[in-house]
C-alpha positions in Angstrom: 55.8 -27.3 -44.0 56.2 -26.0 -40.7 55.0 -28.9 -37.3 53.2 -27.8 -34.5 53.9 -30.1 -31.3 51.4 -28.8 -28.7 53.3 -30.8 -25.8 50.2 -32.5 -25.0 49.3 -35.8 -24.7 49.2 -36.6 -28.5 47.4 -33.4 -29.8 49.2 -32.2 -32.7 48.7 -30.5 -35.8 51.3 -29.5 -38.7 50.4 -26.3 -41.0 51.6 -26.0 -44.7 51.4 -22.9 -46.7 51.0 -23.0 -50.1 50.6 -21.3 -53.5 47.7 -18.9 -53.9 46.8 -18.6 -50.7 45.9 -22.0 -50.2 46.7 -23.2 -46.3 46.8 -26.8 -45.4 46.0 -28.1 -41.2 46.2 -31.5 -40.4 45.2 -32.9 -37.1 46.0 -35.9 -35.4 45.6 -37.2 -32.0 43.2 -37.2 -28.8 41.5 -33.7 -28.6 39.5 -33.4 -25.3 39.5 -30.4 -22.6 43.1 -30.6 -21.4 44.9 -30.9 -25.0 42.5 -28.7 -26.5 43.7 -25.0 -25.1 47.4 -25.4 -26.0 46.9 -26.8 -29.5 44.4 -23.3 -30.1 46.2 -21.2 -29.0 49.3 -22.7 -31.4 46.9 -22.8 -34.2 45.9 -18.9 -33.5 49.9 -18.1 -33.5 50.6 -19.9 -36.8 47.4 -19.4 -38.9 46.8 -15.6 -37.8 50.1 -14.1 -39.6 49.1 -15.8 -42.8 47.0 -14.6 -45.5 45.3 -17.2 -46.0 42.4 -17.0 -48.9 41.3 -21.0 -48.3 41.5 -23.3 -45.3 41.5 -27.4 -45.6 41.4 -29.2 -42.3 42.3 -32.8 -42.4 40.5 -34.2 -39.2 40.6 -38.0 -40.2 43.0 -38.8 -38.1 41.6 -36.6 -35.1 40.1 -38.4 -32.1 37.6 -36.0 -30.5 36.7 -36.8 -26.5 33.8 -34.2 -25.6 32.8 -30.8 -27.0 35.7 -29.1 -26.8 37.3 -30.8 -30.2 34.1 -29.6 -31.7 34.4 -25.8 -29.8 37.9 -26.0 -31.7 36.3 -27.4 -35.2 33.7 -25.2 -35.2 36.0 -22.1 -34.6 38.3 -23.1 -37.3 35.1 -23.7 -39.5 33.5 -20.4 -39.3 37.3 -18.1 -39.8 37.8 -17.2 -36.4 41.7 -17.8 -36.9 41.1 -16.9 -40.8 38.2 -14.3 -41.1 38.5 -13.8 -44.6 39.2 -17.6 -45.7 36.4 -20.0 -47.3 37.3 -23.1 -44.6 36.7 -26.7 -45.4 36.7 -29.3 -42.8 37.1 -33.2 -44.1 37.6 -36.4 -42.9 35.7 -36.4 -39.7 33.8 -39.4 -39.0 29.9 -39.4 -40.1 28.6 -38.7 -36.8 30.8 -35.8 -35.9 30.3 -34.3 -39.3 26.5 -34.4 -39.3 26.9 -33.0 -35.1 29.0 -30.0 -36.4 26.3 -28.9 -39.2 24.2 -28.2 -36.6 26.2 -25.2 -35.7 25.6 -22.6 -37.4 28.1 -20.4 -39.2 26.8 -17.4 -36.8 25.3 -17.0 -33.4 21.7 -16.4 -33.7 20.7 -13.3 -32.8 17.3 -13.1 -30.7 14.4 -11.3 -32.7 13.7 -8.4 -32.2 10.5 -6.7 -31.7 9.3 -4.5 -34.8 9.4 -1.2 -34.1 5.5 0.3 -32.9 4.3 2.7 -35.6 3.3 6.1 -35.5 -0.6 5.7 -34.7 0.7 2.5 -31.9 2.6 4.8 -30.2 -0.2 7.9 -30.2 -2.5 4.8 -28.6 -0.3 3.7 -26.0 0.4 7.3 -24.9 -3.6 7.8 -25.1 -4.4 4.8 -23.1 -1.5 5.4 -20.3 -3.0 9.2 -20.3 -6.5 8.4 -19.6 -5.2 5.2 -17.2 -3.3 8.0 -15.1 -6.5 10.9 -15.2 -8.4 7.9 -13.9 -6.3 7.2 -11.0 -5.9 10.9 -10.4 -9.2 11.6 -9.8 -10.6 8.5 -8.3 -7.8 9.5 -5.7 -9.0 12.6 -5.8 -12.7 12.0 -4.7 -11.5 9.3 -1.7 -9.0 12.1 -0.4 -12.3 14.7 -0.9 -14.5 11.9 1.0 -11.6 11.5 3.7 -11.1 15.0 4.7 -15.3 15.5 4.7 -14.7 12.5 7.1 -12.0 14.2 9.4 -13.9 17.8 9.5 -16.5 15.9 11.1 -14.3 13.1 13.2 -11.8 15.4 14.0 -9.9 12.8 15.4 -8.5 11.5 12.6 -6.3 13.9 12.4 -3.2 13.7 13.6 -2.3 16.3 14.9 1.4 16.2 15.4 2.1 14.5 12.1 0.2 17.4 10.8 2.4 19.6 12.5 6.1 18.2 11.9 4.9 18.3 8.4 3.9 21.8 8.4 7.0 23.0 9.4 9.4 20.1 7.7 7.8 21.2 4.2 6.2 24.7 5.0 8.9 26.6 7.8 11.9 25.1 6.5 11.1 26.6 2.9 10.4 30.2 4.4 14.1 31.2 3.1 13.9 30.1 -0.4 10.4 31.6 -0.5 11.6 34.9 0.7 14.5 35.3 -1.8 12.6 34.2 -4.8 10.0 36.9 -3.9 11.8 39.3 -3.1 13.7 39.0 -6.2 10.8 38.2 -8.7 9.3 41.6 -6.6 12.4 43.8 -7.7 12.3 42.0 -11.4 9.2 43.0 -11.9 9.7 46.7 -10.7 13.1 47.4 -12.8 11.3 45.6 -16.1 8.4 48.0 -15.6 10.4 51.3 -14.5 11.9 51.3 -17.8 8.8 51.2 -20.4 6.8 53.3 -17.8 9.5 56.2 -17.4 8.7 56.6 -21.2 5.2 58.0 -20.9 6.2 59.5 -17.1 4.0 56.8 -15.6 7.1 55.3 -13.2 4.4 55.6 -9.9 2.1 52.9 -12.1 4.7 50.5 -11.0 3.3 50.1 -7.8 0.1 48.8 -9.4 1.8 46.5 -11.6 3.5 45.5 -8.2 0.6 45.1 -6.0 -1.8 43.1 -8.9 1.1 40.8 -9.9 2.4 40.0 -6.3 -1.1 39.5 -5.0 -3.3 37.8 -7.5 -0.7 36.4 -9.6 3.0 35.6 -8.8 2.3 35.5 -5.1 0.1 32.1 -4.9 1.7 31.1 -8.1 5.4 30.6 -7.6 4.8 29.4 -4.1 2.8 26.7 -5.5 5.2 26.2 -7.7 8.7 26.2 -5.1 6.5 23.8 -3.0 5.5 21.3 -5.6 9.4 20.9 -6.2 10.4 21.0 -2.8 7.5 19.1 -0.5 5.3 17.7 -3.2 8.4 15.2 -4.2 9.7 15.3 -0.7 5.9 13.6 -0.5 6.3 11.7 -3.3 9.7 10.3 -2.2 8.3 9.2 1.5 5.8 7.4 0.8 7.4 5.5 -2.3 10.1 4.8 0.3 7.6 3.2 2.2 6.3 1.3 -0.6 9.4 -0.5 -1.8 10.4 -1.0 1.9 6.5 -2.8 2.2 5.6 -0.6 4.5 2.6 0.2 3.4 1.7 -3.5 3.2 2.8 -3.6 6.6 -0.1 -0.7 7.3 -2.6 -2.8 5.3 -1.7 -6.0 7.1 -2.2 -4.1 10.5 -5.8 -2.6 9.3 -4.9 0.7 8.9 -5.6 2.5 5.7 -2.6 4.0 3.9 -4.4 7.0 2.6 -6.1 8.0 5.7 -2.8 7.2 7.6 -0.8 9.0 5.6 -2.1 11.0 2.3 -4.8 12.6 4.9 -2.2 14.2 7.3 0.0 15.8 4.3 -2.9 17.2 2.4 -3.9 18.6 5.6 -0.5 20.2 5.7 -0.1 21.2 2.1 -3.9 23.3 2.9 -2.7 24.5 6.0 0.7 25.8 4.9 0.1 27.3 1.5 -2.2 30.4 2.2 0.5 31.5 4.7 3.5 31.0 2.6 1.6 32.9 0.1 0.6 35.7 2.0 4.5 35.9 3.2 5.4 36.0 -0.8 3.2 38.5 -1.3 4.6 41.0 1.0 8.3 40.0 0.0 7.2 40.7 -3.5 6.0 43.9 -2.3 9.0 45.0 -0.6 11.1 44.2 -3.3 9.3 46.4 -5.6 9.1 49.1 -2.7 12.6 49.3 -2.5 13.3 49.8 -6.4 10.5 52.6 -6.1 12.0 54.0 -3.2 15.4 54.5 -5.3 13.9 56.0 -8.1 12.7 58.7 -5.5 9.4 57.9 -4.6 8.2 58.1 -1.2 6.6 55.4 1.5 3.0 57.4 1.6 3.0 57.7 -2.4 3.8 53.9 -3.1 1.1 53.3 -0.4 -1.5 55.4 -1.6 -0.6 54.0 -5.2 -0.8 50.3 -4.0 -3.8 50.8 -1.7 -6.0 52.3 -5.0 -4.8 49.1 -6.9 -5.0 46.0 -4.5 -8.2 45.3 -2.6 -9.4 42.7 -0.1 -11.1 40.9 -2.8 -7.7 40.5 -4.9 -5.9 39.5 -1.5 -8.8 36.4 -1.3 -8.4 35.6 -4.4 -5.0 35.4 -3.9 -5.4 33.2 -0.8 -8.0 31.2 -2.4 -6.2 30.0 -5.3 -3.4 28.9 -3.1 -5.8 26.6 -1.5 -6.3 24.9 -4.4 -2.6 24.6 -5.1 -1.9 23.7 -1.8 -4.4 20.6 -2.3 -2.8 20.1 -6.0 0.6 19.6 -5.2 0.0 17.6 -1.6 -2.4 15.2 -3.3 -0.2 14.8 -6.9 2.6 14.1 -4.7 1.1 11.1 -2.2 -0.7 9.8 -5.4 2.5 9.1 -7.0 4.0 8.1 -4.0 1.3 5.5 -3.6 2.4 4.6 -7.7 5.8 4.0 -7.2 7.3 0.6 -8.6 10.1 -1.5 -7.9 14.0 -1.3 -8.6 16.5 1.0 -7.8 14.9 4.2 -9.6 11.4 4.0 -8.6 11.5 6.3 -5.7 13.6 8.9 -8.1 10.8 8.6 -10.7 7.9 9.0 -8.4 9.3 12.3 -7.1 10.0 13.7 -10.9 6.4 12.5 -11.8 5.6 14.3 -9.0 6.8 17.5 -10.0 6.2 18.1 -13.2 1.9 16.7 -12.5 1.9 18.9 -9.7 3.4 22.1 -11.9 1.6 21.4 -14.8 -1.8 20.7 -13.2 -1.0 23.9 -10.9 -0.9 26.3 -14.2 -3.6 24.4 -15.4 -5.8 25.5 -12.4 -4.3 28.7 -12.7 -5.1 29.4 -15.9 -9.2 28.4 -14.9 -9.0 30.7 -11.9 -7.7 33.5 -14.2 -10.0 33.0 -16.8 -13.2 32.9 -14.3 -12.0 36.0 -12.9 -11.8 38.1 -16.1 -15.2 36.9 -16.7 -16.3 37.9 -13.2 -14.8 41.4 -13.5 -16.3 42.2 -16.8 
């Protein structure tokens, strides 16, 4: 039998291994908060080491003062110092006894949720879907009734917010624009110089060149570099605003947010996309030019070859779909601006949201404009 004195103020407890793995604790003496942490962790150093297949606590000669006895019961009870022990715990007076049952041998855990089944989940996406087409074009049809507003007030426009956004979202992207042209224009010329050479067709690049560049890529990839560069720029201002309450600020002052500021950056996103279009189109052309030109073509060939493909009519069209983007990717990227919750991330998730709508929608309308036109051609 080996004593445990805990040097406390008559909180002791002697420990007796036996045969068979049977461990005997007695306890005697006032147990409360102060004599409580030195007799566990004496308890923890002696009973730990043994292997110990059954526990019998002898509390009858234990005074507990507060919870912290029962903290120390309980623990003892449920094999924290002898996980793999059954524990027995006697001689406690009825009261104490009957309080300690009502722990439980294990921490409840809180229930969980059951898991939403297949057909649950297909709903909810459905629902959240048709919730966010709503709100698209609802937002849609005030920013189409706003801007029929402005054409005839035109001084709702302002004009210098229009400005500084043109150039913040439209300028400042000219370089990026002019190397991804340029570089889809050569891509497109060495992939074709290849198949073409085959059936001495290589001057049949310029027409793959000048459609592609012009109705195509051109309006396309703009749209597309702008709805990940100004559409979540967009999207990131105005949710700023929001989590900041600035736009409840504009509310409070009578000023509508959407006139104030969704108005002024569709204006911009209009204003700016034909012309960075038309720029992509003629770095797209040079590109291929100059991979035409080193294969030993010459300047008046590649014109006249160009000139027989690409019309006016493929130029508008060009412009014209960019018009459309322009509004797609402006409007997408207030209307999730204006959506943008609270915490930390909801700015960052706004301007995500923002760019994959705005690209997705922007094929979408692509895809239509395509489709229409091979109709119209036939």
């Amino acid at each position: 039998m080996s004593g445990i004195d805990t040097n406390t103020t008559g909180a002791q407890a002697e420990v007796q291994a036996q045969e068979h793995g049977l461990v005997t604790a007695a306890l005697r003496g006032a147990l409360d908060v102060n004599t409580m942490g030195g007799l566990w962790r004496e308890l923890e150093a002696r009973l730990r080491p043994l292997k110990v297949v059954t526990l019998e606590v002898d509390a009858s000669a234990l005074q507990l003062c507060g919870s912290g006895g029962l903290a120390l019961l309980r623990y003892l009870k449920t094999g924290g110092f002898t996980p793999l022990a059954t524990v027995t715990v006697r001689g406690l007076a009825e009261n104490l006894d009957q309080l300690l049952l009502l722990f439980a041998d294990e921490d409840p855990e809180p229930p969980r949720p059951a898991p939403p089944g297949l057909p649950e989940e297909i709903g909810a996406a459905a629902r959240s879907f048709a919730r966010d087409l709503r709100e698209q074009v609802c937002f849609l049809g005030t920013m189409a009734a706003e801007l029929a507003g402005a054409c005839v007030h035109v001084g709702r426009f302002r004009w210098k917010e229009v400005k500084r956004l043109c150039i913040a979202a439209g300028a400042n992207a000219l370089p990026i624009v002019s190397l991804l042209s340029f570089l889809i224009g050569l891509v497109i010329a060495f992939d074709s110089a290849a198949p073409l050479a085959k059936f001495g067709a290589q001057i049949f690049i310029a027409n793959t060149i000048g459609y592609s560049a012009v109705r195509e890529l051109g309006p396309l990839m703009t749209a597309v570099m702008l709805a990940g560069r100004s559409g979540a720029a967009f999207a990131a201002e105005i949710g700023t605003m929001k989590v900041n309450e600035e736009l409840a600020a504009l509310t409070t002052m009578g000023l509508d947010p959407i006139r104030f500021l969704a108005l002024q950056r569709v204006t911009a996103g209009i204003i700016l996309t034909p012309v960075l279009t038309l720029y992509s189109m003629f770095a797209s052309v040079l590109g291929g030019m100059l991979v035409m030109l080193s294969l030993g073509f010459s300047m008046p060939e590649i014109y006249v070859q160009m000139a027989t493909q690409v019309h006016l009519g493929d130029i508008g069209m060009g412009l014209g779909k960019s018009v459309a983007f322009g509004i797609i990717f402006s409007a997408v990227g207030c209307l999730r601006g204006f959506q943008t919750g609270q915490g930390p991330i909801a700015v960052g998730v706004s301007a995500t949201r923002a760019v994959v709508t705005s690209i997705l929608l922007v094929i979408i309308a692509d895809a239509v404009f395509s489709g229409a036109g091979f109709i119209l051609d036939k």
